[in-house]
C-alpha positions as CSV (number, residue, x, y, z in Angstrom):
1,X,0.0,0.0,0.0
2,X,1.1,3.4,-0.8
3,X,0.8,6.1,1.3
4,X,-1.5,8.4,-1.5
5,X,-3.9,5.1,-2.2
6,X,-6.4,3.9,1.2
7,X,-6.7,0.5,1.7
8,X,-11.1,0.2,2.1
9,X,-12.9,-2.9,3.3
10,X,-16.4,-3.0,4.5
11,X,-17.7,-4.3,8.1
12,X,-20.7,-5.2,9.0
13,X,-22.9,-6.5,12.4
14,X,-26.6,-6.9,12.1
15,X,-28.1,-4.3,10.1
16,X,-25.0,-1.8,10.7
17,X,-22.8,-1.3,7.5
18,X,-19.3,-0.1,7.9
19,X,-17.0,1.2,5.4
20,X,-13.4,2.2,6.1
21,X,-10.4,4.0,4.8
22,X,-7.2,3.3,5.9
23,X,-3.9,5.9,5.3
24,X,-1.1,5.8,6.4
25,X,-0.7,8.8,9.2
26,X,-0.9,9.8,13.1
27,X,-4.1,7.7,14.2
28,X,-6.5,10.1,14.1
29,X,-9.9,8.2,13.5
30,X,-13.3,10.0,11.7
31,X,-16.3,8.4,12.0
32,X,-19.1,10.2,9.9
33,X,-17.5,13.5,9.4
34,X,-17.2,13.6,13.6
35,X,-14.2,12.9,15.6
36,X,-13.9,9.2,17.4
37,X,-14.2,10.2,20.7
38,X,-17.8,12.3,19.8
39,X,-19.2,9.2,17.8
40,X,-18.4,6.6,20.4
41,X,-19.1,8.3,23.8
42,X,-17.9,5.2,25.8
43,X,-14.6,3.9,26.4
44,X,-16.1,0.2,26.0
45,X,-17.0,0.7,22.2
46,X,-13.9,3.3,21.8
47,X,-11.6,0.0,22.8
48,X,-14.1,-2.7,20.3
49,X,-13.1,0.0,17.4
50,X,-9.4,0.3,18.6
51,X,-8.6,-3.4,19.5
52,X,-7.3,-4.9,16.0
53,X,-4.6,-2.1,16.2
54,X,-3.6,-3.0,19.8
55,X,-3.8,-6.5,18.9
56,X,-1.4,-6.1,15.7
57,X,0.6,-3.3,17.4
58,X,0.1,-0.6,15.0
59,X,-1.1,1.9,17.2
60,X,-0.7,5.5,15.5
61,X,0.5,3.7,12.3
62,X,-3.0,4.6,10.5
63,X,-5.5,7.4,10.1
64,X,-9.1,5.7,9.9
65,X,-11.9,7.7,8.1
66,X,-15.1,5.7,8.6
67,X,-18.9,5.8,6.9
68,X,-21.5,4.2,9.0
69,X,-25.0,3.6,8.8
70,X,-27.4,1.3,10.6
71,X,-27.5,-0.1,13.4
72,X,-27.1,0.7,17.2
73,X,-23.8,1.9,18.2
74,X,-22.6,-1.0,19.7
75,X,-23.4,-2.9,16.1
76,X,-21.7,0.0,14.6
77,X,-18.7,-0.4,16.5
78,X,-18.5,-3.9,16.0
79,X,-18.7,-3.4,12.2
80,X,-16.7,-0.8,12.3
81,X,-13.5,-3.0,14.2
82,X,-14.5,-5.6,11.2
83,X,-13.8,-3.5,8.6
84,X,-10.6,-2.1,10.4
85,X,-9.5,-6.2,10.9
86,X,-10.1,-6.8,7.1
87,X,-8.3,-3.9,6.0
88,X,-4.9,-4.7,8.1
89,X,-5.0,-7.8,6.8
90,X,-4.8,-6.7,3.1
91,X,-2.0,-4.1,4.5
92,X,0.1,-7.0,6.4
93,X,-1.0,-10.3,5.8
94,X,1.1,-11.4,8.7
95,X,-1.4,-9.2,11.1
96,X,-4.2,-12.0,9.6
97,X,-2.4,-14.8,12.3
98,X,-2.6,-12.4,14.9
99,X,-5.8,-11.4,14.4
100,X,-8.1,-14.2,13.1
101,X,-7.8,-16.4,16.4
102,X,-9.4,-13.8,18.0
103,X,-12.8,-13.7,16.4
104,X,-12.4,-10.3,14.7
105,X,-12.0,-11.2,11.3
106,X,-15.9,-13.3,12.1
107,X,-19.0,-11.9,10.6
108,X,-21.4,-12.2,13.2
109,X,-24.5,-14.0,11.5
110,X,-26.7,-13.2,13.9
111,X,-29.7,-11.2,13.1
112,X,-33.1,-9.9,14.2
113,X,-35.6,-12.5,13.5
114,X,-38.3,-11.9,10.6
115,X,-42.1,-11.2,12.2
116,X,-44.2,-14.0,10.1
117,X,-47.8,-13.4,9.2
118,X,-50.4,-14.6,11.4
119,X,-48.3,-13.9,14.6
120,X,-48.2,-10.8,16.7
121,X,-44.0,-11.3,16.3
122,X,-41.3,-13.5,15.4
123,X,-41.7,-16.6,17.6
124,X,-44.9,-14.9,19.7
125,X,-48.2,-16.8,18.8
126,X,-51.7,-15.0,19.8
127,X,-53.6,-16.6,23.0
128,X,-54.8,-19.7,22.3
129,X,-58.9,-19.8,23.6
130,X,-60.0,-23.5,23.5
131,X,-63.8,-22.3,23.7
């Protein structure tokens, strides 16, 4: 990778789409025009977004532009450390041992459930009246 062409990959957890930009630079991350710290108010979801870095020790190595939509935060953040995972592993494939036992490289399958006709919600039935 050069340092005038970002390496994108896209992210996702439940209905949250993530798509990332990584350049090389200071480790300043953007996510939707607004700074890290402003998106992700909690220091729980600021570590979920940060932990591939820590994990491949390339703190600071990379500035992180992000576009997300969908979602809650937490599902953002979690598609948003996806995306960051699948990028450093096109940057370093060495970073892809590091970083794959760990369950970050995972796409989470699990969704919200479909409501079906005839029932008030996904697995709900309406009352049963035997008379």
């Amino acid at each position: 990778m050069t340092a005038t062409t970002p390496q994108s990959s896209t992210g996702r957890r439940k209905t949250a789409v993530a798509r990332v930009w990584l350049t090389e630079g200071t480790g300043q991350i953007t996510i939707n025009k607004r700074s890290f710290e402003d998106y992700l108010p909690t220091l729980e979801l600021q570590n979920a977004v940060l932990a591939p870095f820590h994990a491949a020790n390339l703190s600071n190595k990379f500035d992180v532009t992000v576009v997300v939509k969908g979602g809650g935060t937490v599902a953002q953040a979690i598609a948003i450390r996806h995306a960051i995972s699948r990028s450093l592993t096109v940057v370093d494939p060495e970073t892809r041992k590091i970083i794959k036992p760990l369950g970050m490289l995972t796409r989470d399958p699990r969704m919200k459930e479909r409501k079906k006709s005839g029932q008030p919600g996904a697995r709900k039935r309406f009352q049963f009246s035997k008379r």
